[in-house]
gemmi code that builds the backbone of each chain (N, CA, C; Angstrom):
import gemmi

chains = {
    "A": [
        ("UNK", (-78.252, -50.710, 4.727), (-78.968, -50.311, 5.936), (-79.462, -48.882, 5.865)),
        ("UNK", (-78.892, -47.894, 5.073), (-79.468, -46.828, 5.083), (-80.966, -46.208, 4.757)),
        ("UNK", (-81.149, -46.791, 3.597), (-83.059, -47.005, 3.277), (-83.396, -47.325, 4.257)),
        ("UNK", (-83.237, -47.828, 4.766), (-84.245, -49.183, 6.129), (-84.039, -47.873, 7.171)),
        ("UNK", (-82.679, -47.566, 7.785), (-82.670, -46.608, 8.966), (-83.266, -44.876, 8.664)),
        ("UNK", (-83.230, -44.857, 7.347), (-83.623, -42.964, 7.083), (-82.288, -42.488, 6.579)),
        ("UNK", (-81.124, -42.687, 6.630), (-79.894, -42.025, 6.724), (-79.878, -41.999, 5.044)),
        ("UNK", (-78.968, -40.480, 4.593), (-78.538, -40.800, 3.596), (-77.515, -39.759, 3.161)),
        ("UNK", (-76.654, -39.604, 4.197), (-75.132, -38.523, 3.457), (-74.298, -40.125, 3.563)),
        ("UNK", (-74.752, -40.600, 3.633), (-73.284, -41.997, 3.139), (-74.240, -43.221, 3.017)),
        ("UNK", (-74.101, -44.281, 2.609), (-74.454, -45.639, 2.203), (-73.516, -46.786, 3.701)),
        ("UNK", (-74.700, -47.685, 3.892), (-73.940, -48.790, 4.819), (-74.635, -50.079, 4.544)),
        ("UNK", (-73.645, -50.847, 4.284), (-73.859, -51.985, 4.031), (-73.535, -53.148, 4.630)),
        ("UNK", (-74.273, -54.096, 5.696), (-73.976, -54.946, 6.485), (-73.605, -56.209, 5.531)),
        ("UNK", (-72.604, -56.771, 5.677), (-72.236, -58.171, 4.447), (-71.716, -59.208, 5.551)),
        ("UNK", (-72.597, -60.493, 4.661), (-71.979, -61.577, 5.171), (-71.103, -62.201, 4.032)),
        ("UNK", (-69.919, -62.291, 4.355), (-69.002, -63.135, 3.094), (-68.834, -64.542, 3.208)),
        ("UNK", (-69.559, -65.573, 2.122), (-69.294, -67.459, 2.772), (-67.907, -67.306, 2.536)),
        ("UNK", (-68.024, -68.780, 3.262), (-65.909, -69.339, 2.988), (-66.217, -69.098, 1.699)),
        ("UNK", (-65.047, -68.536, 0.974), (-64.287, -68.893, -0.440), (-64.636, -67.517, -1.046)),
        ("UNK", (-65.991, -66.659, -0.711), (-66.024, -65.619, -1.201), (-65.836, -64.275, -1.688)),
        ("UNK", (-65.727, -63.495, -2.396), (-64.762, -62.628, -2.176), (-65.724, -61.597, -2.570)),
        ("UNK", (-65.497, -60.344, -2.051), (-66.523, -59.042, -1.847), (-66.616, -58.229, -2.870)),
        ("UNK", (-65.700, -58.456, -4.322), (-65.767, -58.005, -5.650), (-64.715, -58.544, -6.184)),
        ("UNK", (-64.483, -58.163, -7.369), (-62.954, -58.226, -7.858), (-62.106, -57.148, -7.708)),
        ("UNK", (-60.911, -57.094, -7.197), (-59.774, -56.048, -6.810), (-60.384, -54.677, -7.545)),
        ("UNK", (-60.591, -53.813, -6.811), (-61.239, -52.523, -7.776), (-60.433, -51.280, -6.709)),
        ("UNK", (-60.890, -49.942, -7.437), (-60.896, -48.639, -7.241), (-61.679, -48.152, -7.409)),
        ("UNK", (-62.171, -46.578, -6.662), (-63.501, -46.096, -7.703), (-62.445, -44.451, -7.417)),
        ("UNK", (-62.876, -44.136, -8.646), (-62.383, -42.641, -8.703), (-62.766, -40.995, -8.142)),
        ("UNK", (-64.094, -41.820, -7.517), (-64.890, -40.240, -6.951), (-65.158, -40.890, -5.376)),
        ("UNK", (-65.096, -41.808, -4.855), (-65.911, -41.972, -3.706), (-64.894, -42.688, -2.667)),
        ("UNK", (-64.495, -42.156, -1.271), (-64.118, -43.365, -0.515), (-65.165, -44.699, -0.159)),
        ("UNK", (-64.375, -45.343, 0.379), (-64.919, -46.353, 1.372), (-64.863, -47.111, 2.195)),
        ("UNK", (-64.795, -47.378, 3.559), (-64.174, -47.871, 4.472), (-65.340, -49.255, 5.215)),
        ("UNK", (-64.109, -49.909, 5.722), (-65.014, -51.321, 6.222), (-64.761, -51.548, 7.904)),
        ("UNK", (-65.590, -51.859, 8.300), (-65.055, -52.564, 9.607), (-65.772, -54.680, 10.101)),
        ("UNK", (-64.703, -55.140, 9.873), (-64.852, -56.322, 10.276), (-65.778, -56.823, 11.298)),
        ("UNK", (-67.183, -57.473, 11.593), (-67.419, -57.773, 12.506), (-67.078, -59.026, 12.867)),
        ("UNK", (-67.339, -59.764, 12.353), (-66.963, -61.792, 12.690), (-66.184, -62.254, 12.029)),
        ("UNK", (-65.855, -62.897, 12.404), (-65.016, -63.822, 10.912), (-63.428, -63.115, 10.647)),
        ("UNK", (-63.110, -63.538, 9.372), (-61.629, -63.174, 9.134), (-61.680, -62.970, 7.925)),
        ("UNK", (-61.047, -62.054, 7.127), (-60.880, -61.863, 5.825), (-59.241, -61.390, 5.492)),
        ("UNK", (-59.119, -61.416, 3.912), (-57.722, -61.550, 4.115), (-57.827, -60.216, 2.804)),
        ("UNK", (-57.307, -59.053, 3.285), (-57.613, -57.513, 2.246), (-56.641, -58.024, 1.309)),
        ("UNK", (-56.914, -57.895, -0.095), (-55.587, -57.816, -0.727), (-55.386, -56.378, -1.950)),
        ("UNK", (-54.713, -55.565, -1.902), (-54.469, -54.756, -2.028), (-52.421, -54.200, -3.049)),
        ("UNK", (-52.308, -53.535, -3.625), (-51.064, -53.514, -3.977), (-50.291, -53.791, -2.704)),
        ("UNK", (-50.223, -53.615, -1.541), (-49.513, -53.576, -0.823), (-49.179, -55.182, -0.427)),
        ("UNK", (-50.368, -55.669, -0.755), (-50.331, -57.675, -0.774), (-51.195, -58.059, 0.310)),
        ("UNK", (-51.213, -59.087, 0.979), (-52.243, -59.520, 1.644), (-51.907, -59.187, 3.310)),
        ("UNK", (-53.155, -58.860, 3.615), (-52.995, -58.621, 4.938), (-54.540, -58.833, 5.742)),
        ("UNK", (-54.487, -59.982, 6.952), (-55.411, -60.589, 7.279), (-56.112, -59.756, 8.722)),
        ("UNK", (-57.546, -59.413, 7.916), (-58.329, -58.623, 9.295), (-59.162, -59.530, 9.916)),
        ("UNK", (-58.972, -58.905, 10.884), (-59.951, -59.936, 12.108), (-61.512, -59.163, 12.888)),
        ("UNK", (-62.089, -59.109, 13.467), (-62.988, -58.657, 14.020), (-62.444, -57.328, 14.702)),
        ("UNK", (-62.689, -56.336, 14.861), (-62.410, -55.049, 15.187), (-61.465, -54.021, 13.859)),
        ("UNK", (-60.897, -54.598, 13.485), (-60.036, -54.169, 12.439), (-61.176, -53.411, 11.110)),
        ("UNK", (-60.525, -52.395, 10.854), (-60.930, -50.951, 9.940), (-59.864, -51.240, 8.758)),
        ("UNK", (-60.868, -50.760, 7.567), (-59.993, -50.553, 6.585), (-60.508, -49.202, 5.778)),
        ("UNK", (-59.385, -47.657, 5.557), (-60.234, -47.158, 4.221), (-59.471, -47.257, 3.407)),
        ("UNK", (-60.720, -47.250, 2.605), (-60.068, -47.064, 1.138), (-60.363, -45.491, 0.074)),
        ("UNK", (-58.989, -44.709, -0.022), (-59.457, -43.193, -0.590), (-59.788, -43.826, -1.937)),
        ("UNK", (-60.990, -42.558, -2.081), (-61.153, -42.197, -3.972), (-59.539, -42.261, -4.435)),
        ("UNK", (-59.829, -42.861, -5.547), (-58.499, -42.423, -6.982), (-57.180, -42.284, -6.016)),
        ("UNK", (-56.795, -43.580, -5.438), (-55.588, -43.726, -4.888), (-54.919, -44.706, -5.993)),
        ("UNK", (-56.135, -45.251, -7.068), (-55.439, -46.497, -7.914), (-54.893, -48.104, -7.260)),
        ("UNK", (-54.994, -47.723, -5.584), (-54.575, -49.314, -5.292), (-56.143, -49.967, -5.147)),
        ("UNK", (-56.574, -50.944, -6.030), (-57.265, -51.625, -6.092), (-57.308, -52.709, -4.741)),
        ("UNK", (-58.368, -53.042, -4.315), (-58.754, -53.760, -2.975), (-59.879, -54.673, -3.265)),
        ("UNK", (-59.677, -55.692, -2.366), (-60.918, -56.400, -2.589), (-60.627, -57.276, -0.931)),
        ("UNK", (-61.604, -57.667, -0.377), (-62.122, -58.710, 0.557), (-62.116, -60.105, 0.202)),
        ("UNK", (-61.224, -60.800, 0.296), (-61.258, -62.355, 0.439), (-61.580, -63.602, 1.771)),
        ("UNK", (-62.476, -64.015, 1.588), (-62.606, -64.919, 2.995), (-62.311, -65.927, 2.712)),
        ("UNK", (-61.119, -66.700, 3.054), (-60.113, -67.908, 2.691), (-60.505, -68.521, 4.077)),
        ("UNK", (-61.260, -68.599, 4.561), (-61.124, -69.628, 5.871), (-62.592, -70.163, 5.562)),
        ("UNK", (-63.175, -71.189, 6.708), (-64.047, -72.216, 6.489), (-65.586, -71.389, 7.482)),
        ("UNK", (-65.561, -70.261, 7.731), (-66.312, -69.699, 8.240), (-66.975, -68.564, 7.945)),
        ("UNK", (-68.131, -67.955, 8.233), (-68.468, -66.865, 7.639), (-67.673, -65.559, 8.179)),
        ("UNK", (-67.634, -64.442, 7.384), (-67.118, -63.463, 7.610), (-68.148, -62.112, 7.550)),
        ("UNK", (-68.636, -61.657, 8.335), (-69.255, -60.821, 8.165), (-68.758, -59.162, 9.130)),
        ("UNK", (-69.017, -58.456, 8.048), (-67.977, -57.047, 7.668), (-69.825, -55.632, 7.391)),
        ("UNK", (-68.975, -54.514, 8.213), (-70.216, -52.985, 7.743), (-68.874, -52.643, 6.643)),
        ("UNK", (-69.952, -52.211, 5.406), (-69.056, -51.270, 4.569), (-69.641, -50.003, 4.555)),
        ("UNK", (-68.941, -48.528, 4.313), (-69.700, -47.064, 4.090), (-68.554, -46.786, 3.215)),
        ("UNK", (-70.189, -45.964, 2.622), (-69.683, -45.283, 1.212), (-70.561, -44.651, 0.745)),
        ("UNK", (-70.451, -44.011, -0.337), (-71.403, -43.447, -1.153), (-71.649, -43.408, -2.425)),
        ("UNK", (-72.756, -43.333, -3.113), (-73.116, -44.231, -4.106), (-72.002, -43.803, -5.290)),
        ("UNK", (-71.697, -45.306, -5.842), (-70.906, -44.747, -7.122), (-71.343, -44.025, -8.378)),
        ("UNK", (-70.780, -42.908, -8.354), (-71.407, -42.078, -9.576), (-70.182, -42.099, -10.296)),
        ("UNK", (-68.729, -42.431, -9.879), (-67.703, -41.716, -10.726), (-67.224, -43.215, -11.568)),
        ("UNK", (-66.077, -43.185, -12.376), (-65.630, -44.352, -12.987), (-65.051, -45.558, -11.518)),
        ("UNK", (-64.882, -46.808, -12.305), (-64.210, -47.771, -11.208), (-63.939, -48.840, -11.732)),
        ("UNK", (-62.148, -48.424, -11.654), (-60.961, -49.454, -11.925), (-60.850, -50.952, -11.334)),
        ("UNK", (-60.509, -51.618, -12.629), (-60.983, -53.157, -11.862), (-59.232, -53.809, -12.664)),
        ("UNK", (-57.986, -53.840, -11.999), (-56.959, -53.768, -12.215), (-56.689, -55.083, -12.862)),
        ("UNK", (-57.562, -56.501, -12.286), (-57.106, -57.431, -12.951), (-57.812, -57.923, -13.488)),
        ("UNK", (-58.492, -57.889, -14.311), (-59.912, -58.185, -14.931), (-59.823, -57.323, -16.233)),
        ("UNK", (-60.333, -57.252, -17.355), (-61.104, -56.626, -18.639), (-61.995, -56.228, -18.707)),
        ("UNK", (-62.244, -55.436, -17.216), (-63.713, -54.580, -17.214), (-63.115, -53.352, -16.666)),
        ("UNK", (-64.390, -52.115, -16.857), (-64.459, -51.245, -16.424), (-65.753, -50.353, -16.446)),
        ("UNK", (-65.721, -49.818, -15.185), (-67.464, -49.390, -14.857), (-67.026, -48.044, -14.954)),
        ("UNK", (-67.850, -47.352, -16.130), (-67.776, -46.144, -17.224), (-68.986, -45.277, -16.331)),
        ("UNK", (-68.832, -44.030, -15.321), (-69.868, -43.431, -14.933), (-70.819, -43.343, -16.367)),
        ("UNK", (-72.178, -43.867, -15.402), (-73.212, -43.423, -16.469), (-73.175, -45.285, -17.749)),
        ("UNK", (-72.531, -45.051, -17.942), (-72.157, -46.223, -18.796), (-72.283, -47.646, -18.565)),
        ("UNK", (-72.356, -48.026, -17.481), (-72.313, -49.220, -16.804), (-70.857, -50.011, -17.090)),
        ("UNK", (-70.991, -51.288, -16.964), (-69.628, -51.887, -17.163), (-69.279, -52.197, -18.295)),
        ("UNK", (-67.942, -52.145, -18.782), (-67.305, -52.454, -20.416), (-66.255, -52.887, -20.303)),
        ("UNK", (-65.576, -53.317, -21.491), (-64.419, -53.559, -21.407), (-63.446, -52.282, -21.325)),
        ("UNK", (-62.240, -52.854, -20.918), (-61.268, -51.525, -21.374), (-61.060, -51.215, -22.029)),
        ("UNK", (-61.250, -51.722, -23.424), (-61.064, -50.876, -24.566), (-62.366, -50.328, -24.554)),
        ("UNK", (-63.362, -50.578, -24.192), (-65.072, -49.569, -24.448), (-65.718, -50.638, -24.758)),
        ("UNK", (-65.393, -52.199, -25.566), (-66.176, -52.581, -25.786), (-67.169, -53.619, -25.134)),
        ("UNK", (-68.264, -53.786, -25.355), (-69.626, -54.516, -24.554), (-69.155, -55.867, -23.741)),
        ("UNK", (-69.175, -56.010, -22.848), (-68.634, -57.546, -21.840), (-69.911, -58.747, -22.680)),
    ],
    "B": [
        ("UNK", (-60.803, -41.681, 11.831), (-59.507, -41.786, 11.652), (-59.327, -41.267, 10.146)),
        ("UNK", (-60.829, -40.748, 9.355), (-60.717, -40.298, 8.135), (-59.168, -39.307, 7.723)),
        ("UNK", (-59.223, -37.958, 8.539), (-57.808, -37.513, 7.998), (-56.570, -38.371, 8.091)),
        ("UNK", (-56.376, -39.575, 8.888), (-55.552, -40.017, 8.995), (-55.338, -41.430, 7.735)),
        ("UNK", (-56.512, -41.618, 7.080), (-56.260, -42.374, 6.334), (-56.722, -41.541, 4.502)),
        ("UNK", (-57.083, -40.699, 4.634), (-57.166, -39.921, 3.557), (-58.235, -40.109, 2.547)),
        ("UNK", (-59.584, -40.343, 3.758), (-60.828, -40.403, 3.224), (-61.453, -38.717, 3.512)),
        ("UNK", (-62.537, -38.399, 3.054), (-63.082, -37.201, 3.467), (-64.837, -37.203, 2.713)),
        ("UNK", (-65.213, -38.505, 2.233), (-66.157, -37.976, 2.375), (-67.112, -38.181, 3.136)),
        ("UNK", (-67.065, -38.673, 4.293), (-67.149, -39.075, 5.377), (-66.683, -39.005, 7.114)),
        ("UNK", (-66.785, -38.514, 7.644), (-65.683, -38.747, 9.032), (-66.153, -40.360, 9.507)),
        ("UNK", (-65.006, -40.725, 10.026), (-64.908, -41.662, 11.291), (-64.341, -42.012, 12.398)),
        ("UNK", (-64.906, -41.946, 13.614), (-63.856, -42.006, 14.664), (-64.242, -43.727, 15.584)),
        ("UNK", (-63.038, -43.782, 16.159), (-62.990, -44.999, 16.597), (-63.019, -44.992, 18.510)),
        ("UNK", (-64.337, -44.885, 18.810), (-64.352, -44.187, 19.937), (-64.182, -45.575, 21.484)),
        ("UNK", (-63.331, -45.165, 22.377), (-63.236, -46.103, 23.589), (-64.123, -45.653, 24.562)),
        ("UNK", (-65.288, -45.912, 24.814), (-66.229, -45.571, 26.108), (-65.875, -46.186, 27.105)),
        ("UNK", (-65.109, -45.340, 28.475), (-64.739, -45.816, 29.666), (-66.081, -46.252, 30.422)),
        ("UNK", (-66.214, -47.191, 31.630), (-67.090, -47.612, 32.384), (-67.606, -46.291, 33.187)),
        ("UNK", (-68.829, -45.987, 32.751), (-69.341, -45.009, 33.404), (-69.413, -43.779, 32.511)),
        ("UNK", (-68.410, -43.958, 31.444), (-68.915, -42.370, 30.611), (-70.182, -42.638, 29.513)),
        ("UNK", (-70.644, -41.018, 29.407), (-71.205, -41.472, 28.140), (-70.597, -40.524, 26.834)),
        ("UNK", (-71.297, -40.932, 25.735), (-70.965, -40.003, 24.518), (-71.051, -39.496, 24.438)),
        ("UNK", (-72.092, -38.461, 25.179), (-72.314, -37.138, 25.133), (-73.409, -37.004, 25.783)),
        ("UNK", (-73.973, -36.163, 25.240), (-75.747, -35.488, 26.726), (-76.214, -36.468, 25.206)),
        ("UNK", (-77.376, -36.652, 25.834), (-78.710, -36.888, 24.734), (-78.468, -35.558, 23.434)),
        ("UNK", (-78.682, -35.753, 22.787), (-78.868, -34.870, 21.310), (-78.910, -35.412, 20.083)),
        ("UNK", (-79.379, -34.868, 19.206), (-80.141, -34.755, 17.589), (-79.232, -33.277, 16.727)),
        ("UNK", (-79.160, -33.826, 15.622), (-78.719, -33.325, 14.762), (-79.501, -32.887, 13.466)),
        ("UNK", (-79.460, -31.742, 13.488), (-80.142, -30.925, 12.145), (-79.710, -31.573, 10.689)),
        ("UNK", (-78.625, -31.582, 10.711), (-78.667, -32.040, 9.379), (-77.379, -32.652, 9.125)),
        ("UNK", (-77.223, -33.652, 9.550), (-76.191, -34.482, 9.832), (-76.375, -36.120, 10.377)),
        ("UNK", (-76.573, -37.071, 9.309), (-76.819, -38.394, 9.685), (-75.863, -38.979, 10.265)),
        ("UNK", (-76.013, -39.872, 11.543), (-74.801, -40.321, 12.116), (-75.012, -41.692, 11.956)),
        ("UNK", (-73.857, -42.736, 12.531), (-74.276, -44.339, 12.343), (-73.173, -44.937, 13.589)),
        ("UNK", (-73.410, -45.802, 14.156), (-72.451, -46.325, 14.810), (-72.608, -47.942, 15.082)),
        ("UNK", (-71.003, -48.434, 15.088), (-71.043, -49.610, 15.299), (-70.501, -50.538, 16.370)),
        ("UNK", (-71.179, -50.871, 17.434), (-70.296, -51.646, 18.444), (-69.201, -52.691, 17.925)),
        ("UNK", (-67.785, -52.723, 18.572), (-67.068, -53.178, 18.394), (-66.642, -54.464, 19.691)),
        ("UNK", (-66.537, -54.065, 20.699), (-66.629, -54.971, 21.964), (-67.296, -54.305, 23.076)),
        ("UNK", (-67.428, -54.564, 24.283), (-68.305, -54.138, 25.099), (-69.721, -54.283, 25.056)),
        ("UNK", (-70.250, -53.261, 25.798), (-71.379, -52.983, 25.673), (-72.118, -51.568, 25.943)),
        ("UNK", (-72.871, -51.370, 25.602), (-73.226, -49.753, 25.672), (-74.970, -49.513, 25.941)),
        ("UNK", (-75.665, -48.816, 26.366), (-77.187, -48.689, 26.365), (-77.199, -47.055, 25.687)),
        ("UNK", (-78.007, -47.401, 24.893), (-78.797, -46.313, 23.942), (-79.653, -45.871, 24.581)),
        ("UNK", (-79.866, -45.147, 25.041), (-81.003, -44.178, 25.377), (-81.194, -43.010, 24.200)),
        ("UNK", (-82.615, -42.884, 23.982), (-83.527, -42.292, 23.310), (-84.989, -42.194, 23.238)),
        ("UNK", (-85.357, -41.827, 22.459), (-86.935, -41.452, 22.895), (-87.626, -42.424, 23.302)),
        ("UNK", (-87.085, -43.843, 22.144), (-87.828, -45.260, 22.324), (-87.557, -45.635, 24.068)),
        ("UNK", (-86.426, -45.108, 24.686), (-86.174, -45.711, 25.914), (-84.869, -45.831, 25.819)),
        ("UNK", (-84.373, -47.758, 26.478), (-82.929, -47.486, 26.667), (-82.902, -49.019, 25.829)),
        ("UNK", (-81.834, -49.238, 24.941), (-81.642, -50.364, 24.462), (-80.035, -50.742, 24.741)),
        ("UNK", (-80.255, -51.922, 25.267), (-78.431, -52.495, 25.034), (-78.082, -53.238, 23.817)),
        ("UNK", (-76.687, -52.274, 23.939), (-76.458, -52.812, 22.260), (-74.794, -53.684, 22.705)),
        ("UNK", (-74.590, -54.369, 21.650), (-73.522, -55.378, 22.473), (-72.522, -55.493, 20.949)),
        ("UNK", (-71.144, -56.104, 21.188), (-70.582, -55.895, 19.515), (-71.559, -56.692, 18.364)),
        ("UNK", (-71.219, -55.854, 17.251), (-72.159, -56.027, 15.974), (-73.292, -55.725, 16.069)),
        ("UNK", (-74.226, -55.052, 17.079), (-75.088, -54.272, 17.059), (-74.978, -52.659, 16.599)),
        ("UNK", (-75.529, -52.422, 15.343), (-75.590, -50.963, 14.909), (-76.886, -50.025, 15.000)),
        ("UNK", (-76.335, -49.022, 14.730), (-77.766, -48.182, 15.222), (-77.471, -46.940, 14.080)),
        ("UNK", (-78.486, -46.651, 13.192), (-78.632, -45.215, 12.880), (-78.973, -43.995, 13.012)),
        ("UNK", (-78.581, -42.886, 12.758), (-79.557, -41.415, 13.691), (-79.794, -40.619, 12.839)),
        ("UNK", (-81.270, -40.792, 11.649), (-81.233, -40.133, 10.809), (-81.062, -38.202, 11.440)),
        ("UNK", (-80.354, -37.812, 10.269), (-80.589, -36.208, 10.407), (-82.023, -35.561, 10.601)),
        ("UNK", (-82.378, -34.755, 11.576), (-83.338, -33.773, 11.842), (-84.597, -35.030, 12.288)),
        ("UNK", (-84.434, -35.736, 13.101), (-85.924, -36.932, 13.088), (-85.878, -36.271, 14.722)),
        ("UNK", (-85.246, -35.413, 15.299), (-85.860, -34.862, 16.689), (-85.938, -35.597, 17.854)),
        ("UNK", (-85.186, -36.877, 17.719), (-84.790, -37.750, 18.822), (-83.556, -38.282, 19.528)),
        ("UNK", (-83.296, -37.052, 20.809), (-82.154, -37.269, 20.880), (-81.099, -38.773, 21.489)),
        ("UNK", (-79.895, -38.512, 21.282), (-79.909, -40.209, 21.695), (-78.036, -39.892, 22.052)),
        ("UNK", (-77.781, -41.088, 22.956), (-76.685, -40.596, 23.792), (-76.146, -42.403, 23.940)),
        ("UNK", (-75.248, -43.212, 23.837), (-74.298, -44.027, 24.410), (-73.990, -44.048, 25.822)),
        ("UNK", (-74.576, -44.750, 26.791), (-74.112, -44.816, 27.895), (-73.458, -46.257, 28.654)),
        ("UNK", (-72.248, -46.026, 28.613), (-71.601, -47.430, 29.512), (-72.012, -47.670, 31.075)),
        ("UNK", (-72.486, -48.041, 31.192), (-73.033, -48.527, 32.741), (-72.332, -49.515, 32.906)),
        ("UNK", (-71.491, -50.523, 32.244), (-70.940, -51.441, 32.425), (-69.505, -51.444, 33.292)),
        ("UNK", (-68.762, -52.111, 33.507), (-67.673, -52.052, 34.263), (-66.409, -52.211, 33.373)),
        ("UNK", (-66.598, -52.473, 32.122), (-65.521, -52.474, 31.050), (-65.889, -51.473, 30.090)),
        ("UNK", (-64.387, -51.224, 29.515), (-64.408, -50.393, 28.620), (-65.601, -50.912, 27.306)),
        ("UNK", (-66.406, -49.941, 26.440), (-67.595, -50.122, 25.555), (-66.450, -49.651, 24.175)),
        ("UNK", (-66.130, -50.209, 22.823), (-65.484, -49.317, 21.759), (-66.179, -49.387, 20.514)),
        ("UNK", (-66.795, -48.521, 20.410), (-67.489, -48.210, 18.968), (-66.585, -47.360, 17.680)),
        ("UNK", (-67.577, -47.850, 16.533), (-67.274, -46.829, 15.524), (-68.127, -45.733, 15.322)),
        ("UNK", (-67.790, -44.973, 14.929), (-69.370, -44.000, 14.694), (-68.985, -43.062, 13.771)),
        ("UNK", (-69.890, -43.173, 12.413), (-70.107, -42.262, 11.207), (-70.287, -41.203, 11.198)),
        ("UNK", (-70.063, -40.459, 10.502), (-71.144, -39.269, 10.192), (-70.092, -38.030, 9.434)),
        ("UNK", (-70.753, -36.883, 9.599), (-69.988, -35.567, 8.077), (-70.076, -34.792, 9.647)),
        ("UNK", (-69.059, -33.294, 8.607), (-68.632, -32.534, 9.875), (-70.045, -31.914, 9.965)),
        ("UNK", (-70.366, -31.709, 11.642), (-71.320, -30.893, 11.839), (-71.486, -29.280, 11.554)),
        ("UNK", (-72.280, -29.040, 10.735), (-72.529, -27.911, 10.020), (-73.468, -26.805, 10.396)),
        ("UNK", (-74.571, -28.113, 10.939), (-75.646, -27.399, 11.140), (-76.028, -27.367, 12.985)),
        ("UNK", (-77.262, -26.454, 13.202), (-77.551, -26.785, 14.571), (-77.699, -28.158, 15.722)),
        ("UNK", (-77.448, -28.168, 16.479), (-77.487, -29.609, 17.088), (-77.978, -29.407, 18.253)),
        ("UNK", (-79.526, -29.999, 18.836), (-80.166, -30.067, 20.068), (-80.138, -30.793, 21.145)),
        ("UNK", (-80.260, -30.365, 22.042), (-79.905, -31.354, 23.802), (-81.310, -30.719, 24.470)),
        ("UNK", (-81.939, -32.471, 24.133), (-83.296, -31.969, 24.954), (-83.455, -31.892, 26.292)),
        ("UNK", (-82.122, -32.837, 26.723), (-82.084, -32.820, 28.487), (-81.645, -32.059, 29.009)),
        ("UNK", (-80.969, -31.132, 28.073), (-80.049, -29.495, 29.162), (-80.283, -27.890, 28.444)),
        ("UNK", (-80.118, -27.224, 28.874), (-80.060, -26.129, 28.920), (-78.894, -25.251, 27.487)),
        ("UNK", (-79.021, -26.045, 26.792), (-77.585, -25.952, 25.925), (-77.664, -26.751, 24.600)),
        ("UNK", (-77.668, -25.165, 23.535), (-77.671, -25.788, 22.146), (-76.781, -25.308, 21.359)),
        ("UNK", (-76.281, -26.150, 20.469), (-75.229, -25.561, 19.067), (-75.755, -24.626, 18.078)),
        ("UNK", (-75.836, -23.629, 17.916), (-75.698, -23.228, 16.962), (-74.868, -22.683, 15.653)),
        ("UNK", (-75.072, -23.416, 14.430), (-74.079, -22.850, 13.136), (-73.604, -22.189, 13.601)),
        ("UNK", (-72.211, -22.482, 13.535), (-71.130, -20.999, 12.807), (-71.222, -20.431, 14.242)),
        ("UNK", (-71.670, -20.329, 15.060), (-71.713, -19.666, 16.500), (-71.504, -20.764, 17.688)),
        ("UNK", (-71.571, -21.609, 17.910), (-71.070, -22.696, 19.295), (-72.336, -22.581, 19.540)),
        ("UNK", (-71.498, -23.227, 21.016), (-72.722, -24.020, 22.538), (-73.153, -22.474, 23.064)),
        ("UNK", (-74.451, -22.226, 22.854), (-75.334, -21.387, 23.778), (-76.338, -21.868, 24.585)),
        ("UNK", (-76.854, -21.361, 25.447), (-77.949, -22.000, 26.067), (-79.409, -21.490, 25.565)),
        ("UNK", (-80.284, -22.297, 25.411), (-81.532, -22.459, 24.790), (-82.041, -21.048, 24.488)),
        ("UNK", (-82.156, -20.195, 25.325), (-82.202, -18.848, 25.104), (-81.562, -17.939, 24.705)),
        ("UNK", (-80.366, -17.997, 23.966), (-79.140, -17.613, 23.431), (-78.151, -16.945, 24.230)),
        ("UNK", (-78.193, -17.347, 25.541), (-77.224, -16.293, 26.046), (-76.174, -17.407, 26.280)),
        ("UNK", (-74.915, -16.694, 26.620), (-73.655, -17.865, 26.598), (-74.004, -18.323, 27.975)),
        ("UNK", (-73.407, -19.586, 27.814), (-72.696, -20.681, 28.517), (-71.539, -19.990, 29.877)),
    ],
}
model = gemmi.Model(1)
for chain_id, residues in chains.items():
    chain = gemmi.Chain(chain_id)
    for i, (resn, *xyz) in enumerate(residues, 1):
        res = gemmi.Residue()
        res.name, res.seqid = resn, gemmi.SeqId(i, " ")
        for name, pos in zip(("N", "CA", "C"), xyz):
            atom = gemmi.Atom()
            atom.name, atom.element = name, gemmi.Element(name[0])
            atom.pos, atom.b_iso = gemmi.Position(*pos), 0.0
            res.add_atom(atom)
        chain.add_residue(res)
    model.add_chain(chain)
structure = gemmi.Structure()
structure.add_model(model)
structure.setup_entities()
């Protein structure tokens, strides 16, 4: 939404999530927060801390380089639609259960460096 | 709730508009993009365009320095609760409907610089 409105000291992103979808794979990013707020629907955060189910009004942030990886899951039969803010990723970003990693500048690789 | 969750590059507050208040006088911001998101209630925007009602999941942006001031007003009989974005204010901030402007590093003076 920010292109479209003029704004640009942070990034916002209106998302609709279908049933079953999930809003990335469990990640971190090392330079940037980012926080969500739920509008419809239900999603279920899962996070080191384990799963915990947001509903419409419910906020989540997430700090730069805290290392607990997060991701958005919508496990129910309805859409879920969620604002995210942030700002653009320039720094690295940890993807904890997966064999990738997004190398500032570099795009995505494996963890050892090599090409996906 | 940014210091409280240990984001910073960003502020966010999670604001309750009582029936009858508003967010503030009409005003614009020099250099400071704001964003906000209805959560329940309802609220009317007033700004240059006029007055718009915005209801939950209706968002609105306020790019920095576009010279149109704009204010949240609950006219309603229930509480209005938004989110609303934005970085610490740094720079000057204008109130076209009163007698009274921010200036950097110096506060609320009135249009002609003498205090308040």
């Amino acid at each position: 939404l920010a292109p479209a409105s003029g704004i640009s000291d942070f990034g916002v992103s209106h998302v609709t999530l279908e049933p079953g979808a999930w809003s990335s794979q469990r990640h971190w990013h090392e330079g940037e927060d980012e926080f969500v707020v739920i509008l419809s629907g239900e999603a279920v955060l899962v996070d080191d801390s384990g799963e915990t189910v947001m509903c419409p009004g419910d906020v989540a942030a997430f700090p730069k380089g805290d290392g607990n990886g997060h991701v958005l899951q919508n496990r129910s039969d309805a859409a879920c639609v969620f604002i995210a803010v942030g700002r653009p990723a320039e720094t690295d970003c940890h993807y904890p259960d997966i064999d990738m990693h997004l190398a500032a500048g570099e795009g995505f690789r494996r963890k050892d460096g090599g090409t996906l």
